[in-house]
N, C-alpha and C positions, 0 to 999 in steps of 0.2 A: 316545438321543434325537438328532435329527437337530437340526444344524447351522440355523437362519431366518436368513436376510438382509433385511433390509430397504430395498428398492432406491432410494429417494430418498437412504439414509444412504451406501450404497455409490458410488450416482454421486455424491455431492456429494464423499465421500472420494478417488474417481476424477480429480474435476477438481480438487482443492485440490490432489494430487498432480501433474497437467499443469504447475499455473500454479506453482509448488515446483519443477518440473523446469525450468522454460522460465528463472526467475529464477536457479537454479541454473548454469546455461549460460550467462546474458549475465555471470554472473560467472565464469564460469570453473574453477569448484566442481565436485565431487559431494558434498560436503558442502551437506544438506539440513537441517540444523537452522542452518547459517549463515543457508542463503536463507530461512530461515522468519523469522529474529529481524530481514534485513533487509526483508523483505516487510512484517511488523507495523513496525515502526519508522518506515518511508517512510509506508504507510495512517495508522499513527497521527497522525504529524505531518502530514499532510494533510489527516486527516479535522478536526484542533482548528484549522484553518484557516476552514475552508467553514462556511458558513452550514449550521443543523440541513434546512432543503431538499435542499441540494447536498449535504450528505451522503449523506442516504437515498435522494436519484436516483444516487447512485455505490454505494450499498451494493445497490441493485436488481442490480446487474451483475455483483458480486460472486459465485461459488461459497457457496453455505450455509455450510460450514465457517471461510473466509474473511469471510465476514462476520460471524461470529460473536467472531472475532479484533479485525475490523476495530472491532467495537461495545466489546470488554472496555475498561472503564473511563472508558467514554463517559460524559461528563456534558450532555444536550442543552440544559440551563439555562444554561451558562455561555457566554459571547459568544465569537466565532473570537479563537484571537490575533489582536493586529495587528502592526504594525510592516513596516517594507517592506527590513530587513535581511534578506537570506540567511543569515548564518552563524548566527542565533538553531537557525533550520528546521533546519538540517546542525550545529549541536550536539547540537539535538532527537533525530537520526537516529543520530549517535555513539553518544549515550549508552546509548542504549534498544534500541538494536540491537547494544553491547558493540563499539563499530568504531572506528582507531585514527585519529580526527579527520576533518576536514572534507574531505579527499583521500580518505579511505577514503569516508565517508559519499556525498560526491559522486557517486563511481563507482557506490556502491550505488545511489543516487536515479537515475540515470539507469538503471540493469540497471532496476527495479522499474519503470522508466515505461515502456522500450521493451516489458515485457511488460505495460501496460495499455493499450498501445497496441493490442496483437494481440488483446484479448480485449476492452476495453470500449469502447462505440464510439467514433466520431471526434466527434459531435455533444455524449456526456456527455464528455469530457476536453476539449473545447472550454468547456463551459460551468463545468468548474470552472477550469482555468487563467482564465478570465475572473476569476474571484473572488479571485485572488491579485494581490499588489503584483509589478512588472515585475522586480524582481531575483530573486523566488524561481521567477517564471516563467521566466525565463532558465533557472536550475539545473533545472528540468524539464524544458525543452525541448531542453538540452543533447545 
């Protein structure tokens, strides 16, 4: 019996693997399950940030597979964190992503941002850093 592919499954596996390799490299890796836990970890803690809107306009952007990621354990009822500390966010990113504190996590937040820079527009990463308080902005924009 021959082999079916299914070509929406394949490209979307195609490009989760790009945006995996490209996060991979700002960190300096070829270790791909690193860049996976810090890719979920960064999305995570950014997506319980955004408003249930800004989420779903960042998750348009998304690869299928990655967004799929990006949604596991999403609760859309519950209100954004607040508070306008960074280190809560880069505990957040620590913990979830298994990284050895707020120097590690940092480094990760920025690899994960310079490659949502290349792939999601200038306009939606505009309109979510809008939605965040100035200090975790900063660590984003680092």
């Amino acid at each position: 019996m021959p082999a079916s592919h299914v070509t929406i499954i394949d490209r979307s596996v195609e490009k989760a693997n790009v945006w995996l390799g490209d996060v991979a490299e700002e960190l300096g890796t070829d270790d791909r399950q690193y860049a996976y836990r810090v890719l979920r970890a960064t999305l995570h803690a950014l997506r319980d940030r955004l408003s249930v809107d800004e989420t779903a306009q960042l998750a348009a952007q998304l690869p299928e597979l990655i967004r799929g990621f990006y949604y596991a354990d999403w609760d859309p009822g519950r209100r954004p964190e607040r508070g306008s500390d960074a280190r809560p966010f880069l505990d957040r990113v620590a913990a979830e992503g298994i990284l050895h504190g707020d120097t590690e996590a940092s480094f990760a937040v920025g690899a994960v941002m310079r490659v949502l820079r290349r792939h999601v527009s200038e306009g939606e990463l505009a309109d979510v850093l809008a939605e965040l308080p100035a200090p975790i902005r900063a660590v984003l924009e680092a």
